[in-house]
Every structure is written in structure tokens, then in C-alpha cells.
C-alpha positions in Angstrom: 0.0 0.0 0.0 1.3 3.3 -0.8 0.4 6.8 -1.0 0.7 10.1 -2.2 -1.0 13.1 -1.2 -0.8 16.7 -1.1 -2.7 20.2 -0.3 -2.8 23.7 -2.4 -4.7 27.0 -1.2 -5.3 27.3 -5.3 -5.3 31.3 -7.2 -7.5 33.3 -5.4 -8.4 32.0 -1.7 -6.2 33.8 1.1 -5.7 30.5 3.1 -5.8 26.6 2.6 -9.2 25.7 4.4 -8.8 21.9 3.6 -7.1 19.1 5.5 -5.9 15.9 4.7 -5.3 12.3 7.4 -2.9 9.7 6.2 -3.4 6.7 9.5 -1.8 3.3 9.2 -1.9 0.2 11.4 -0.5 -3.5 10.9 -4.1 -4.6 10.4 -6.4 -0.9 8.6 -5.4 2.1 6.8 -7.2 5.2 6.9 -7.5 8.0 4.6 -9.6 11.1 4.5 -10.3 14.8 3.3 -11.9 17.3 4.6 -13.0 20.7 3.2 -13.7 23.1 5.5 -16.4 26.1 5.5 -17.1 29.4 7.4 -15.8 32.7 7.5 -12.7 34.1 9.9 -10.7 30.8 9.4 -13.7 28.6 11.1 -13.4 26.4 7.8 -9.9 25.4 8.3 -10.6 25.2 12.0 -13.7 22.9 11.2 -12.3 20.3 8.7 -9.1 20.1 11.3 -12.0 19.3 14.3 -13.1 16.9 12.0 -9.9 14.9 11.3 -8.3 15.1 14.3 -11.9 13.8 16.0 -11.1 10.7 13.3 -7.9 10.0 13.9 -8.3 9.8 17.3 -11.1 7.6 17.4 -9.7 5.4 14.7 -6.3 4.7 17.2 -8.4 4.2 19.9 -11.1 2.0 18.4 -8.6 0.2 15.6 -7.0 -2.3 18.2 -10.3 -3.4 19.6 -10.6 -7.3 18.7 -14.7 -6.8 17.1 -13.4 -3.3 15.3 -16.1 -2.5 13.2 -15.0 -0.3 10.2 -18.5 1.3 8.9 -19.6 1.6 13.2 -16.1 3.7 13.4 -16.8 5.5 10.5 -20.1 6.9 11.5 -19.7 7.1 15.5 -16.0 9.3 14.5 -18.3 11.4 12.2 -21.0 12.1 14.7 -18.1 12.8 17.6 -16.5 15.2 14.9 -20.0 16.9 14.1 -20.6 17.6 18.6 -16.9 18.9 18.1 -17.3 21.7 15.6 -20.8 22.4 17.1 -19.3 23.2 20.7 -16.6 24.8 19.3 -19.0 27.0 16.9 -20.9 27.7 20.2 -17.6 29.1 22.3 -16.7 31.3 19.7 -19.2 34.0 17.7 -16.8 33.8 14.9 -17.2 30.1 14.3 -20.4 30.0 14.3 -22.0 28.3 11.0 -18.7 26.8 10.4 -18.4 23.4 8.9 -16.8 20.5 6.8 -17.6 17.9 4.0 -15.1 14.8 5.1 -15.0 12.1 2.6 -12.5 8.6 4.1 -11.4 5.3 3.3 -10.5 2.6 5.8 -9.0 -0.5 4.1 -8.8 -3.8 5.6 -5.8 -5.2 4.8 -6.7 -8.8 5.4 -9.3 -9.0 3.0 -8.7 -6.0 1.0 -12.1 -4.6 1.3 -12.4 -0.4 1.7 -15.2 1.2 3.6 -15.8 4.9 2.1 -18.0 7.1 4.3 -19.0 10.8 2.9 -20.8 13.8 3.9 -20.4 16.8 1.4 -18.9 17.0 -2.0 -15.1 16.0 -1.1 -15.4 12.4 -3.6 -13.5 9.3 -3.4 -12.9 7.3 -6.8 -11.6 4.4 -7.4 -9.4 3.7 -10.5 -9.6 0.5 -12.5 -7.9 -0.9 -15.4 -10.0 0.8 -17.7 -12.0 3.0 -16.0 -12.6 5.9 -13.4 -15.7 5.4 -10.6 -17.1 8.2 -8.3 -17.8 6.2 -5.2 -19.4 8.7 -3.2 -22.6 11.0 -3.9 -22.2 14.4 -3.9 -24.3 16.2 -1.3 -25.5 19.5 -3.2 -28.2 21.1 -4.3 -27.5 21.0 -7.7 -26.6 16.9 -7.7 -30.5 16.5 -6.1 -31.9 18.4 -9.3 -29.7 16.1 -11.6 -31.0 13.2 -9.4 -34.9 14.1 -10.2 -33.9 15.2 -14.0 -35.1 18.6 -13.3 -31.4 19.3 -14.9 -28.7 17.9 -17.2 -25.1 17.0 -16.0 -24.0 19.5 -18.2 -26.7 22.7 -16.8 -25.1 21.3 -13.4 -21.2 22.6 -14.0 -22.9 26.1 -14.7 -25.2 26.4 -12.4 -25.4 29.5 -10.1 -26.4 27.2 -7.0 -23.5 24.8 -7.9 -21.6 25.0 -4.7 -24.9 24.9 -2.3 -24.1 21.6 -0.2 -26.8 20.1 1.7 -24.9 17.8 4.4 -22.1 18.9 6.0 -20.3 18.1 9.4 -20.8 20.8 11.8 -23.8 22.0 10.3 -27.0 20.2 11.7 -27.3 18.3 15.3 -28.1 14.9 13.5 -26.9 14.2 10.2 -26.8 10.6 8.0 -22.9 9.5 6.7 -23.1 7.7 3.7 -21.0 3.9 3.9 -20.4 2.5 1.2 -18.3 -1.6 0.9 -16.0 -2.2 -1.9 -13.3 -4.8 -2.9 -10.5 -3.9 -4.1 -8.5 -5.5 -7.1 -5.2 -6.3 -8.3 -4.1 -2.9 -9.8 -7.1 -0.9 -8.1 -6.2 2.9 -6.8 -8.2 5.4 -4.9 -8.4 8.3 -4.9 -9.6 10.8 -2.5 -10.4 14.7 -2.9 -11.8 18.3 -2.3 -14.1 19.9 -4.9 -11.2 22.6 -5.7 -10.1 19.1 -7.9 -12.9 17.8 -9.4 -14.8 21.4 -10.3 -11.9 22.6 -12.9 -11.0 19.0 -14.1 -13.4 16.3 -15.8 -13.2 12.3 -14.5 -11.9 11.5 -17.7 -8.5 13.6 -17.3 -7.8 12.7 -13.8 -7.8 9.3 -15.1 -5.9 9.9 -18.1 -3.3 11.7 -15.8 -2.8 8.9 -13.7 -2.4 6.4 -16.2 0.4 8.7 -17.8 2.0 10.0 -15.0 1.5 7.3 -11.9 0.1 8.2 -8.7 3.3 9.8 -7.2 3.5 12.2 -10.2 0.2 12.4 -10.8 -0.5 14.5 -7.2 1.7 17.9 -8.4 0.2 17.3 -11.9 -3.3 17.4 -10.6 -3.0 20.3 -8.8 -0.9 21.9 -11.5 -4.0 21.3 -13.9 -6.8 22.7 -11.5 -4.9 25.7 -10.6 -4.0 25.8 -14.3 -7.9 25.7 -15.1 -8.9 28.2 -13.0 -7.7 27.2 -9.0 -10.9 28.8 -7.8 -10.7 26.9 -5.0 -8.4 24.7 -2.2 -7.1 21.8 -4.0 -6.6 18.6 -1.7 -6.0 15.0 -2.8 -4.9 11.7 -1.6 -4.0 8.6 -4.4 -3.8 5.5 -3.0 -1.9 2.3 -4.6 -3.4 -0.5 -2.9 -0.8 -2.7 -4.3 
């Protein structure tokens, strides 16, 4: 297993709001992003809440003998959201703050990965021939594609585009999307903030990993999104689960 990740504040935001958790045991691996929300810092404050919540639940929990990957990933989640919500409460300028947190715990024994999401961050997964978007994005505009009231297309325009509608932090109960995969000889994942996938297609972040490798292919990313626009904080983690 190995992987390559890396964080960029983009063009035009003053500071890097995302974060990124790299955790590895004998027996799990874990993996996440997080992009944070909020004025007066509280985003970057938030999505850090929300990964240091997982990480330490994930060494606490990991070396239990009944270790239950999708319980850890939505009892960490729920811990993270009471987090930034007292925190929000302590200080005026938090307040609204949030985080989208998309993760991947692999079990190494069976090579089986658990993905849990809240928010638009996305996890992939890269076959031989093919790129997969794992998660579902949590926005407004991805329920109107859902109904057909819109295209894909009228989605990547649209004015309501970065409207999310789940978010860590942001409500006192919220649902975390699990979802179970099994991974195959050659199979990489690949974990990220919107400030990726919003200025470059699923199609070229797979052709760039083919060409360049998933070392290479981290600066390359980046170099393409901010080269496309870098609206936004660019995070992203590639996995080799070779």
C-alpha cells in the first residue's frame, strides 16, 4: 500500500481551508479529506476538528478485537460533528462553520475499503480501464440532476453549484453515507476536495494517472486545477493498494 497526497490553497483564496489524514496500522489504513467552511478561518478550524476527531477515534477503536470499520466510521463522524458544534458555540466567529469529510479505511486482510462521505469531497476508485465516483455528492444541484429537473451539463454552470446540503458541523443529526468495496489487483483510490474535481473532468484525472503514476500524478493534478482556474483549495490523496 502506498500513497501520495498533497494540499494547495489554489489562485484566489487567502488561506488553505482543507485538510488531509494519512493513519496506518499492521491490520487498517485510513484515509480522508476534509474541506472546511465558514468565515474568519472557522473552515480550516472545522475540517481540522473533524480529522483530528477521526484520527483519534480510529487509534483508539482500531485495536479493539470486534473493530467495526462502517460503526467507526459513523460514531468518528457524529463525535467530529458535537466537536465543531461546541466549538462554533464558544466562539461567535465560528459560528455556522463546517466540513464535507470524505475517508477510506482499508482492511488489509481482505482488502475490502469502507468509504463514508458527507459533502462534495469524492472518493474514486481507478480501475484498469475505468474511473468510478464512489461517493454522492451532497449539493443542491446533484439532487436536481437526481430528479432530471437538470442535465449534468446545466449542473457545471449552475449558479447554485456549490450549495451543499450535508455537511459536518452543520445540523445536530446528520446521515454518513458507507459504502463496501473490494478492491482489485491494480485498483487505486483516490480521495479529494471539490477545488479538484470542479476545474478537471473524470476523464483527465484518469488519463493523468495512467500517464504519470500516482506519485506524479498529485503535483500534476494540482498543476492542472490551478492551471484551469484554482478557484478553490485543492486537496487530494492517491492510493496504490498494491
Amino acid at each position: 500500500m502506498k500513497v501520495y497526497c498533497d494540499t494547495n490553497k489554489g489562485l484566489l483564496r487567502e488561506n488553505n481551508e482543507d485538510n488531509y489524514l494519512v493513519d496506518e496500522t499492521e491490520d487498517f489504513s485510513l484515509y480522508a479529506v476534509a474541506d472546511g467552511m465558514g468565515g474568519h478561518s472557522a473552515g480550516e478550524i472545522a475540517s481540522m476538528i473533524a480529522l483530528n476527531t477521526i484520527k483519534d477515534c480510529f487509534e483508539e477503536t482500531s485495536k479493539e478485537q470486534n473493530f467495526k470499520i462502517p460503526k467507526f466510521i459513523n460514531e468518528s463522524i457524529q463525535l467530529a460533528n458535537i466537536k465543531i458544534r461546541e466549538e462554533a458555540n464558544k466562539n461567535e466567529e465560528y459560528t455556522g462553520m463546517g466540513t464535507t469529510v470524505t475517508m477510506a479505511v482499508i482492511d488489509l486482510s481482505f482488502k475490502t475499503a469502507y468509504i463514508g462521505n458527507i459533502g462534495d469531497s469524492r472518493t474514486y476508485i481507478l480501475k484498469a480501464q475505468e474511473i468510478i465516483q464512489i461517493t454522492e455528492d451532497h449539493t443542491y444541484v446533484h439532487e436536481l440532476c437526481r430528479q432530471g429537473k437538470i442535465s449534468q451539463e446545466e449542473a457545471k454552470t449552475h449558479p447554485k453549484r456549490n450549495v451543499i446540503t450535508r455537511a459536518v458541523g452543520s445540523e445536530e443529526a446528520m446521515q454518513t453515507d458507507i459504502f463496501e468495496i473490494e478492491l482489485e489487483k491494480n485498483d487505486i483510490l483516490l480521495l479529494c476536495s471539490d477545488g479538484l474535481t470542479t476545474h478537471i473532468s473524470d476523464e483527465e484525472i484518469f488519463n493523468t494517472v495512467k500517464e504519470y503514476g500516482c506519485e506524479k500524478s498529485v503535483e500534476k493534478l494540482i498543476e492542472l486545477a490551478n492551471k484551469n482556474g484554482g478557484t478553490d483549495n485543492i486537496t487530494l490523496v492517491i492510493v496504490d493498494t498494491n
